[in-house]
C-alpha positions as CSV (number, residue, x, y, z in Angstrom):
1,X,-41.1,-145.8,-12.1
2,X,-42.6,-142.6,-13.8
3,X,-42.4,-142.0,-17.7
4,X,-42.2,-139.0,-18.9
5,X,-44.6,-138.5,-22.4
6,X,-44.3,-136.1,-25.3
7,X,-41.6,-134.4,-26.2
8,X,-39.2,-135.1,-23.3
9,X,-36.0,-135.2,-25.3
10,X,-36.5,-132.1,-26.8
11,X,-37.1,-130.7,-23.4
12,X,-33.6,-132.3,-21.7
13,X,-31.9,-130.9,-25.2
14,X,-33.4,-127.2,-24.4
15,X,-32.5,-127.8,-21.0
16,X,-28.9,-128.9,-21.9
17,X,-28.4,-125.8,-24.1
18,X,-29.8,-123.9,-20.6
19,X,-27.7,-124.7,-19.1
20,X,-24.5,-124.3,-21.2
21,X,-25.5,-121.1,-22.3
22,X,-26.5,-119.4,-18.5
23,X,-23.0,-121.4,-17.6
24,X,-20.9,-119.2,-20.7
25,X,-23.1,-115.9,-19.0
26,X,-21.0,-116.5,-16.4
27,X,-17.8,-116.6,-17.7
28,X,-18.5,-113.8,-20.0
29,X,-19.2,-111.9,-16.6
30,X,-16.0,-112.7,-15.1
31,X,-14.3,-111.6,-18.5
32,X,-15.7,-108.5,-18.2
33,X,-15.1,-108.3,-14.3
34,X,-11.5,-108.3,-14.9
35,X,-11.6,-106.0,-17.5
36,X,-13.0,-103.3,-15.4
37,X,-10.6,-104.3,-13.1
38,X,-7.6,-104.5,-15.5
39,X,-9.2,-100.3,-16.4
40,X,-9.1,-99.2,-12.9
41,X,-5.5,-100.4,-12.3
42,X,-4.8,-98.9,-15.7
43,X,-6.2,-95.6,-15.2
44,X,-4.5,-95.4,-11.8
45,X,-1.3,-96.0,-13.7
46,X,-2.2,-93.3,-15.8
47,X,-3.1,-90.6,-13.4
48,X,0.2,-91.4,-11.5
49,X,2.0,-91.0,-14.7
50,X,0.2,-89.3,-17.0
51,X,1.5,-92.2,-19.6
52,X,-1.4,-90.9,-22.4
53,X,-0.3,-93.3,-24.9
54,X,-0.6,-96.1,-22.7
55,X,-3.6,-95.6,-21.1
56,X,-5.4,-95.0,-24.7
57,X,-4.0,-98.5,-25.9
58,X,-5.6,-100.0,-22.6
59,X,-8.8,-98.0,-23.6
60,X,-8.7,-99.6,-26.7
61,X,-8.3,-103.1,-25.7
62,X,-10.7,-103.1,-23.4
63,X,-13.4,-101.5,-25.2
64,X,-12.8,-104.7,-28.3
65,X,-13.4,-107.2,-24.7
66,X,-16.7,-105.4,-23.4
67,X,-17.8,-105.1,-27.5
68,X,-16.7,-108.8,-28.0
69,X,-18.6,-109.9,-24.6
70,X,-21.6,-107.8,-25.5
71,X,-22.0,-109.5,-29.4
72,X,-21.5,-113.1,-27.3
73,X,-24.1,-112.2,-24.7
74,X,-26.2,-110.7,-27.7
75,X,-26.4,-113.7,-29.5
76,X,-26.7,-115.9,-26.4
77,X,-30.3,-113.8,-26.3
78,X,-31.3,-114.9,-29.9
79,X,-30.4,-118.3,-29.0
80,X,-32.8,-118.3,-25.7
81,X,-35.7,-117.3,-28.1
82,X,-35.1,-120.2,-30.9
83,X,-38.1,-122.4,-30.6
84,X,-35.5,-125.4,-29.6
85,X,-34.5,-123.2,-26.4
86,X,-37.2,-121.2,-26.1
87,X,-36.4,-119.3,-22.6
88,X,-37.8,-115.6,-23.7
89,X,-37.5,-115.1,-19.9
90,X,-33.9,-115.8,-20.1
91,X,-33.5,-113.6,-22.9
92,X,-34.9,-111.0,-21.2
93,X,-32.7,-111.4,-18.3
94,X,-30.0,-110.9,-20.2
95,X,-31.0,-107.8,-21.8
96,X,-31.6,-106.1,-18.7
97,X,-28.2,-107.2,-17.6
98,X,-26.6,-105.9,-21.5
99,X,-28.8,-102.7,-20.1
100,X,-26.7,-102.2,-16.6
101,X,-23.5,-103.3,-18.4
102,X,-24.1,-100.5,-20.4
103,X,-25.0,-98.0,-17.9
104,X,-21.9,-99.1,-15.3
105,X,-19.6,-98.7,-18.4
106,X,-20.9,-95.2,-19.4
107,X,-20.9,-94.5,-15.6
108,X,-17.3,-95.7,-15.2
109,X,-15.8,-93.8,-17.7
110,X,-17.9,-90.7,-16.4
111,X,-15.9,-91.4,-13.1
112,X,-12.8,-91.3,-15.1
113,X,-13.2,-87.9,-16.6
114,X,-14.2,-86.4,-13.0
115,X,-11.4,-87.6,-11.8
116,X,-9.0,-86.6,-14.3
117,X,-10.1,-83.1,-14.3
118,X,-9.8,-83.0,-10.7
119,X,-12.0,-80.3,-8.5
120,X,-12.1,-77.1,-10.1
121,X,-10.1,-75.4,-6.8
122,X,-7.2,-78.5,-7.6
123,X,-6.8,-77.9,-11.4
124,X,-3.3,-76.8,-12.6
125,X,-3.5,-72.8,-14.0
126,X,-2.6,-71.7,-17.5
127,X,-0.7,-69.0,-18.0
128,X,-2.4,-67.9,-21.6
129,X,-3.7,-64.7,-20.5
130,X,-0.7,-63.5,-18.3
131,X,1.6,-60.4,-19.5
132,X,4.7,-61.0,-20.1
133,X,7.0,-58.0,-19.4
134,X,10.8,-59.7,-20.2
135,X,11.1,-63.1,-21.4
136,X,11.5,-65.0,-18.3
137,X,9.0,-62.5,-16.5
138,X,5.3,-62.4,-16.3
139,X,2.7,-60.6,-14.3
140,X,0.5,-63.7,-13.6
141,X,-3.1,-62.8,-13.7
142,X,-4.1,-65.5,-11.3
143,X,-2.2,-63.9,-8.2
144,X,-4.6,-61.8,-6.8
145,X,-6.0,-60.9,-3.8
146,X,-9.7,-63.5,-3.0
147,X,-12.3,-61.9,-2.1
148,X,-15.0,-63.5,-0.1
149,X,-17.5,-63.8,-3.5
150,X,-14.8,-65.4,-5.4
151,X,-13.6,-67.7,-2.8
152,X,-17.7,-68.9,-2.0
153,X,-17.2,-69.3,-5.8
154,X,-14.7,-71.8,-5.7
155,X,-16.5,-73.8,-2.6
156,X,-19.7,-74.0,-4.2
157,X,-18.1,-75.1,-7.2
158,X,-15.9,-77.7,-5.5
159,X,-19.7,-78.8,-4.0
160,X,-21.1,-79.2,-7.2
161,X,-17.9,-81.4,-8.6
162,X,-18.4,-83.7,-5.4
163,X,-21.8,-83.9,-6.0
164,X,-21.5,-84.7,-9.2
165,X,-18.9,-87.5,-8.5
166,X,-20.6,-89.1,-5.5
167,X,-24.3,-89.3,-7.5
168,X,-22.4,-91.0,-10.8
169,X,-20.6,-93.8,-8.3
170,X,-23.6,-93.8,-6.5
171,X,-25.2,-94.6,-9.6
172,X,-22.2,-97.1,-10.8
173,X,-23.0,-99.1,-7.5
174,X,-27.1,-98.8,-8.5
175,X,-26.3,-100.8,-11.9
176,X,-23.7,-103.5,-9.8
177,X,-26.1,-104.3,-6.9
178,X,-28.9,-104.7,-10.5
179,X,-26.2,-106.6,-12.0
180,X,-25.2,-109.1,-9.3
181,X,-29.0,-109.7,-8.9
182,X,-29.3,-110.3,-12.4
183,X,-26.4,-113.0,-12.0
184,X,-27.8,-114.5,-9.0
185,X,-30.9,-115.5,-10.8
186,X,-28.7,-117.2,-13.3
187,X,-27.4,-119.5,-10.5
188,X,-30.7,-120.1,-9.5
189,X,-31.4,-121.8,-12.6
190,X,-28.5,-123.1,-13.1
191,X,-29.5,-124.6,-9.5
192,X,-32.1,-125.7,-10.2
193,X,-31.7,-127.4,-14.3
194,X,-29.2,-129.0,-12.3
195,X,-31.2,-130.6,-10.3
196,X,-34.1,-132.1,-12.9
């Protein structure tokens, strides 16, 4: 039988608060999986619809659930430096994973507002600077004749909206791949206080 000398309570103490603390990272990353969950199916709603009031309450909630999963995982960091945990590796961990949060959130929304406005050759015309001869009569400006220059126009701006769209999910699936990474390390040592 082996003892262990110096200081070994205070160690299974850090080790217990380790491990509670990397186990409420988890759950705070689940919250915040459904959340972006609950936003897609939200904003789906909303593009179907067009249901503005809704979808800004929905904005609104889930922005207080990232903000109120962010301050938890934000103090979880100060509490991985205190001197009784004192995991600055951990801490650090969980910044960088605050850091892709961050970045797939901004990302996501970016998505949103693509999306919403639509390719520039889909979006709906105004009629502002039509002439209107009789009340229920205009000469609308937009029917015209395209010419070739106009209509390579419209492609290369379509190409650029595309663009733009598939390098901000591509970048969306950059900061989950980081992210689930991040998290997989977590298990790791949750693995392996487990184990001791």
């Amino acid at each position: 039988m082996e003892i262990e000398c110096g200081g070994s309570s205070s160690s299974t103490v850090g080790s217990s608060r380790t491990l509670v603390l990397l186990r409420r990272l988890l759950e705070i990353q689940e919250r915040r999986a459904q959340a972006y969950a609950k936003l897609k199916r939200g904003f789906s709603e909303y593009v179907e619809t067009s249901g503005e009031a809704l979808y800004q309450k929905l904005c609104s909630e889930i922005t207080a659930e990232f903000n109120e999963c962010s301050k938890q995982v934000r103090e979880m960091e100060t509490l991985f430096l205190n001197p009784d945990v004192g995991r600055s590796d951990l801490a650090q961990l969980l910044s960088d994973i605050q850091t892709q949060e961050k970045q797939k959130l901004h990302l996501t929304v970016t998505i949103q507002v693509l999306k919403k406005a639509g390719r520039p050759s889909e979006r709906m015309l105004t009629h502002e600077n039509c002439k209107f001869k009789k009340p229920m009569q205009h000469e609308c400006v937009h029917l015209h004749e395209i010419t070739e220059a106009e209509g390579t126009e419209e492609a290369e701006a379509d190409a650029e909206f595309d663009n733009a769209l598939k390098e901000v999910i591509r970048g969306v699936q950059d900061a989950v791949t980081c992210i689930n990474e991040y998290l997989e390390d977590v298990r790791y040592e949750i693995a392996a206080l487990e184990a001791d």
